[in-house]
N, C-alpha and C positions, 0 to 999 in steps of 0.2 A: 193412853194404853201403850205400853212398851213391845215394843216386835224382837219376838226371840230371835236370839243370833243364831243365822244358818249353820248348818252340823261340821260344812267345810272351814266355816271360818274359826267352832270352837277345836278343831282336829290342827290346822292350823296355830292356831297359840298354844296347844298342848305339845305340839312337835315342837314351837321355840321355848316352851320352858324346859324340857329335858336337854335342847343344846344349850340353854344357859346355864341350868345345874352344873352338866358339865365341866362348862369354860369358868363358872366360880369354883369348880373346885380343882381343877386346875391350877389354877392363878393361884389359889388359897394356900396349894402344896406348895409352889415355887418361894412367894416372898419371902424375905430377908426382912424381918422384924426389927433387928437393930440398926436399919440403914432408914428406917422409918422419921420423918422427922413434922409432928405436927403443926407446928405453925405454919408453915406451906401448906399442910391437909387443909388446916381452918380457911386459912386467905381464900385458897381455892374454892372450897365450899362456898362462900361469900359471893365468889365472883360467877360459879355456875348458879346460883339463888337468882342472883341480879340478871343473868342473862337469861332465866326462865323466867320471869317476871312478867314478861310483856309478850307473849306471844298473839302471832299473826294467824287468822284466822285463814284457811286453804278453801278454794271454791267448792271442791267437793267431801267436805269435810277433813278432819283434822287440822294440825297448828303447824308454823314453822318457829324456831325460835333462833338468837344467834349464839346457843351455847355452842356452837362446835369449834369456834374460835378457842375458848376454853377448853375443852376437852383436847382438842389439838395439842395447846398449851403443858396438859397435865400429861399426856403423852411423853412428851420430853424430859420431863422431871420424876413421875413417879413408878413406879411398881405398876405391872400389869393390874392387882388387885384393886392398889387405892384408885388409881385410874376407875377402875369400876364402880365402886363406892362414891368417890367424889361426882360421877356422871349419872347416877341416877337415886343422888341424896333426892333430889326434889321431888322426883314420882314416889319414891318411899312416903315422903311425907303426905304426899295429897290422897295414897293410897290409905293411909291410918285415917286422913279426916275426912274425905269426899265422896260419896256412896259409887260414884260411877268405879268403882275398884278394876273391873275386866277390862277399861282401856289402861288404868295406869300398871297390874298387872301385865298387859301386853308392853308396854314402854318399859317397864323394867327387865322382862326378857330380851328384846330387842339391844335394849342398850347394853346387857350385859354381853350379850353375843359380840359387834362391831367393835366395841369398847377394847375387850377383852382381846378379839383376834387381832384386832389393830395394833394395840398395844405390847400383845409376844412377837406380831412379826416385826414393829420396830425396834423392838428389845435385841431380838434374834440377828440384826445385823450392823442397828449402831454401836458407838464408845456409849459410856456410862453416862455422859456430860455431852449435850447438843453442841454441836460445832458445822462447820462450815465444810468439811472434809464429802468426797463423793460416796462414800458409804451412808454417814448421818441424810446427808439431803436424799438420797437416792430410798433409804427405810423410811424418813419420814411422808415421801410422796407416795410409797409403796402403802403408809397406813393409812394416810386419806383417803385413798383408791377403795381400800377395804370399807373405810366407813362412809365415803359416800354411795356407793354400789349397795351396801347390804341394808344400810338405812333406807333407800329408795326403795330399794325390792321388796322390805317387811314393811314398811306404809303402804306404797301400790297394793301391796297382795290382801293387805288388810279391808284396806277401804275396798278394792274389788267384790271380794267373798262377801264383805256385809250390806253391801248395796249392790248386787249381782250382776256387776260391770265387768267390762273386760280390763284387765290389768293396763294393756296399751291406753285403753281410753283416757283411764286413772290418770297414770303418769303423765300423759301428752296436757291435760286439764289442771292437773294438781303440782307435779312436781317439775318439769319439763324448764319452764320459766324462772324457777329458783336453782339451777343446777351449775350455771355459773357463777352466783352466789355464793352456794354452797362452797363449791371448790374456792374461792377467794376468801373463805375462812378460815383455808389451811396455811397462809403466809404470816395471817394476822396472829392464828393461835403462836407460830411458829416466834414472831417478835415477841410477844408477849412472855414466852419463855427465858429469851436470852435476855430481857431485858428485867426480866426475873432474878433470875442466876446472877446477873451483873451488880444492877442495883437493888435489888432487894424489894420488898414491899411497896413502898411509895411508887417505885417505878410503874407499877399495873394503875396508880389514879390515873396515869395518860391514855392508856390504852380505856378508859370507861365511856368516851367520848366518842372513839372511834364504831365500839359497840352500840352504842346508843345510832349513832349514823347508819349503824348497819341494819340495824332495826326498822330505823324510820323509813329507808330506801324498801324492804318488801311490805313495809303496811303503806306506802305512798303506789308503788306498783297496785295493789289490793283497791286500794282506795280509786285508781285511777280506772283499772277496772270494772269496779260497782259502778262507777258515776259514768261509762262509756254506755253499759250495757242500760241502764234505766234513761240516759239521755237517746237513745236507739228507742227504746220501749215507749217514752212520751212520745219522739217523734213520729211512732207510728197510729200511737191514738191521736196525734194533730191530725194526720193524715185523713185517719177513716172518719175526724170530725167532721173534718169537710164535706163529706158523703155520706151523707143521715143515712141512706140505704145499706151502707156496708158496717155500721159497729160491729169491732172484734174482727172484723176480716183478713187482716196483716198476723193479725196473730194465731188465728187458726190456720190459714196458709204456710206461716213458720211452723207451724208444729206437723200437718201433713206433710210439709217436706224434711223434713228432720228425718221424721218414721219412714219415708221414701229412701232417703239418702242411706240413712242406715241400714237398711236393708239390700241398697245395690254395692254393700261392702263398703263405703266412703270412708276414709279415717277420721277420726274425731275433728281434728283442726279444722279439714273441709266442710264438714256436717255442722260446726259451730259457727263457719263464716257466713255457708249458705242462710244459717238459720238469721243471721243478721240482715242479710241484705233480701230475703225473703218480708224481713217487719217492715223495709220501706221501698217494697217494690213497687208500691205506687205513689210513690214520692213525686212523682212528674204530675199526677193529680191538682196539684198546686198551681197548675198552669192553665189549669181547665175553666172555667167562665162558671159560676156559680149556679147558672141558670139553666145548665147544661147536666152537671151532677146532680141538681136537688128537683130535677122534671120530672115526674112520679106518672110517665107515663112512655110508651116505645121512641127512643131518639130517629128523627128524621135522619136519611143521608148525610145531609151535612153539619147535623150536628153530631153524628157518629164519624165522619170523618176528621174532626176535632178534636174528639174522644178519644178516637186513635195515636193522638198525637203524643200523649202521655207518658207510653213508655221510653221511646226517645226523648223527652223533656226529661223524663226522671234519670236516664245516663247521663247526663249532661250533667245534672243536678249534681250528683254523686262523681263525675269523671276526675274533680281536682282532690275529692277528699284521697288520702295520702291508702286510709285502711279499704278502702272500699274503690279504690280503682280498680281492681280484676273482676270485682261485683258490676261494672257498669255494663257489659255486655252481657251479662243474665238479666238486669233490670230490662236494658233496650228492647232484647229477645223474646222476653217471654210469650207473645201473642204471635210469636212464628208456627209455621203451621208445618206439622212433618211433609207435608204434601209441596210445599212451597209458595202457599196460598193467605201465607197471613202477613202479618206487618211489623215493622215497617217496611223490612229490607227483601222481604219473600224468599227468604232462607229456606233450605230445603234440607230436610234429613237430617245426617250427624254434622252438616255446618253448621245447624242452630248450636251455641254453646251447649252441652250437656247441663249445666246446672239450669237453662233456663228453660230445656224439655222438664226437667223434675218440677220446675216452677207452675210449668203450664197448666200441668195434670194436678196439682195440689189445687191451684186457682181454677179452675175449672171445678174441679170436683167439689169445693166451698161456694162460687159460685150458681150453683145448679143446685146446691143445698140451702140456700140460702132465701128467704120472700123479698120478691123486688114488688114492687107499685104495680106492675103489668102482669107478676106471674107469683102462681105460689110456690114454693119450696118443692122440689123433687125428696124424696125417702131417699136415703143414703143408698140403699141396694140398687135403686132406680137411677140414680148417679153413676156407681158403679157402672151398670149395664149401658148407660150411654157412653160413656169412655170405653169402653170395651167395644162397643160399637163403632169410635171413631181412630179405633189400632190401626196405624197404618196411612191414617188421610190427616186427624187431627194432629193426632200426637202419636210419640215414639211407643214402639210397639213392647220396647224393655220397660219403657217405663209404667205403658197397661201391666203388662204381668205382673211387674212389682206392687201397682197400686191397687191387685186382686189379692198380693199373697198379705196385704199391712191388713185386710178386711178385720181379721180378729183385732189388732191393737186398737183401733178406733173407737172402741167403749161400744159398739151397735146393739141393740134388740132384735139379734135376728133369729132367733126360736123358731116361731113362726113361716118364716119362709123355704115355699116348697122345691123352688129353681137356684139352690147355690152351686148345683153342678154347671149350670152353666156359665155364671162367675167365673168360678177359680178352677172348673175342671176337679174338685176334690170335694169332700163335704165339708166344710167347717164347722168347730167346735160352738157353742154355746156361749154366749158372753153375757155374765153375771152383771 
């Protein structure tokens, strides 16, 4: 079943199709027809085919590709218009055969827009013929500017509006990481030009190589990735294997702190580290004596003081890895008590790291939801109401507030319940 695209986001592609109309008919008025020369059209076309070919798949939807080498390229050599035509032959095409039409629709307005402005402002200040001179280098850098800025902005905006994100989040997730990239396309397209003009035809087989390399570097980025985030993910199911009593608990833990994080405003980057070093918060687990985790009944003293031991084993554990050194002080922290009464270091108040107060209150709140061998499961509102209860002694009292106001995203059943004023101080909504 297909979900209708929100009102904002078809208002959105309607505003950039009337600035592309436009800037094609713009550009349409300008060209010099008999300055026109097609065998460079065709080569080109050939060469933006090949560099849309292989496109890399983006975390939160859409592709990157490395035609802008190319387009860079065609910059130099052609007319505002053919520029335009040659940059978005291939969406034309896949718009005539591929039913998904309203993205390559949107990729052709987009591309006529950047395409387009890029290509009059560096018409408007270089010579006819790319050279080496401070006016050519100074327009050509002036139209990467344009087409990397406005490419960013009409993707972010895009993938925001139809996945109801915040544009910041987009970009910091999706495009942020390929933006050095990106701008290292503008040297490449630029050789490929003179080397164009110079030698002719043949000269662009050397340059297929370098594209090819360019390619493989953001799908090896991509790939490296997927295989960080899934080898995080198994590690955290090794984890909770070990402790028959907690299946799923690393993971649910990451997701009530995600919803926590997000909600005390965190930025994306932060909220995506947390969410990692939350999967293997009990990575020091591993340290524990088998006999000790798998006893289906209340730990003695000293084997709770064993158990303790955990979360500073799991800093340790994590202290050399290179991504998760600033995560080894939330790992350590987490069973700190705002009061200064927890462990290891009996931390007090806002010295507990802040990500490992958000930790506390998620693992707690999973814990106490959860059936142990010695207790059954508390109802989530009953959860709730014991956190709220230990504002102030257990855990930080921002981060009770926060984890009354996440109550609706939690998927609950709470219809039925006659006390949510005393929760969250408001009534809350209904959760289907």
């Amino acid at each position: 079943m297909k979900t209708a695209m929100p009102r904002k986001a078809k208002l959105y592609i309607l505003t950039l199709a009337v600035l592309a109309i436009l800037v094609f008919i713009y550009t349409a008025s300008i060209i010099n027809w008999d300055q026109v020369s097609w065998f460079p059209v065709l080569v080109f076309l050939v060469l933006i085919v090949i560099s849309e070919s292989f496109p890399v798949p983006l975390p939160r939807g859409g592709k990157i590709t490395v035609s802008l080498a190319t387009i860079a390229a065609a910059i130099l050599i052609f007319q505002p218009l053919i520029v335009i035509l040659i940059s978005f032959s291939v969406e034309l095409f896949f718009l005539i055969n591929n039913q998904n039409r309203i993205r390559h629709l949107f990729n052709i307005f987009q591309i006529t827009i950047f395409t387009g402005l890029a290509s009059l402002a560096y018409n408007l200040f270089a010579p006819p013929r790319p050279d080496f001179t401070l006016n050519s280098i100074a327009a050509f850098i002036a139209a990467m500017i344009i087409i990397v800025i406005l490419n960013h902005t009409f993707v972010t905006l895009i993938l925001a509006f139809t996945q109801n994100e915040k544009p910041y989040t987009v970009w910091l997730v999706n495009i942020k990481w390929c933006s050095l990239s990106f701008i290292s396309m503008g040297p490449l397209g630029a050789l490929i030009a003179i080397i164009y003009i110079n030698i002719g035809f043949w000269g662009l087989v050397l340059f297929l190589l370098p594209l090819i390399i360019a390619r493989h570097s953001f799908q090896s980025y991509m790939d490296m990735r997927e295989t960080f985030i899934d080898t995080i993910k198994s590690l955290s199911l090794a984890i909770d294997a070990k402790d028959p009593y907690t299946k799923g608990h690393s993971s649910r833990v990451a997701d009530y702190a995600v919803l926590l994080a997000k909600e005390l405003k965190w930025p994306e980057d932060r909220v995506e580290f947390l969410k990692y070093v939350a999967l293997i918060h009990d990575v020091g687990k591993v340290t524990i004596p088998e006999e000790i985790l798998r006893k289906d009944s209340i730990l003695t003293k000293d084997e709770y003081d064993i158990m303790k031991k955990h979360s500073a084993a799991g800093a340790e554990v994590i202290r050399d890895v290179n991504y998760f050194a600033a995560g080894s002080d939330i790992i350590k922290h987490h069973h700190e008590r705002w009061d200064g009464t927890g462990y290891p270091d009996q931390l007090k108040g806002e010295v507990i790291p802040v990500g490992a107060r958000i930790l506390a209150v998620a693992d707690a709140y999973d814990a106490m939801t959860s059936t142990r061998p010695y207790r059954e499961a508390l109802e989530p509102l009953e959860a709730i109401r014991e956190i709220k209860n230990c504002s102030g002694t257990q855990f930080d009292p921002e981060m009770v507030k926060a984890m009354t106001r996440i109550i609706p995203q939690l998927n609950l059943d709470i219809a039925k319940e006659d006390h949510l004023d005393s929760i969250s101080g408001k009534t809350l909504p209904v959760i289907q």
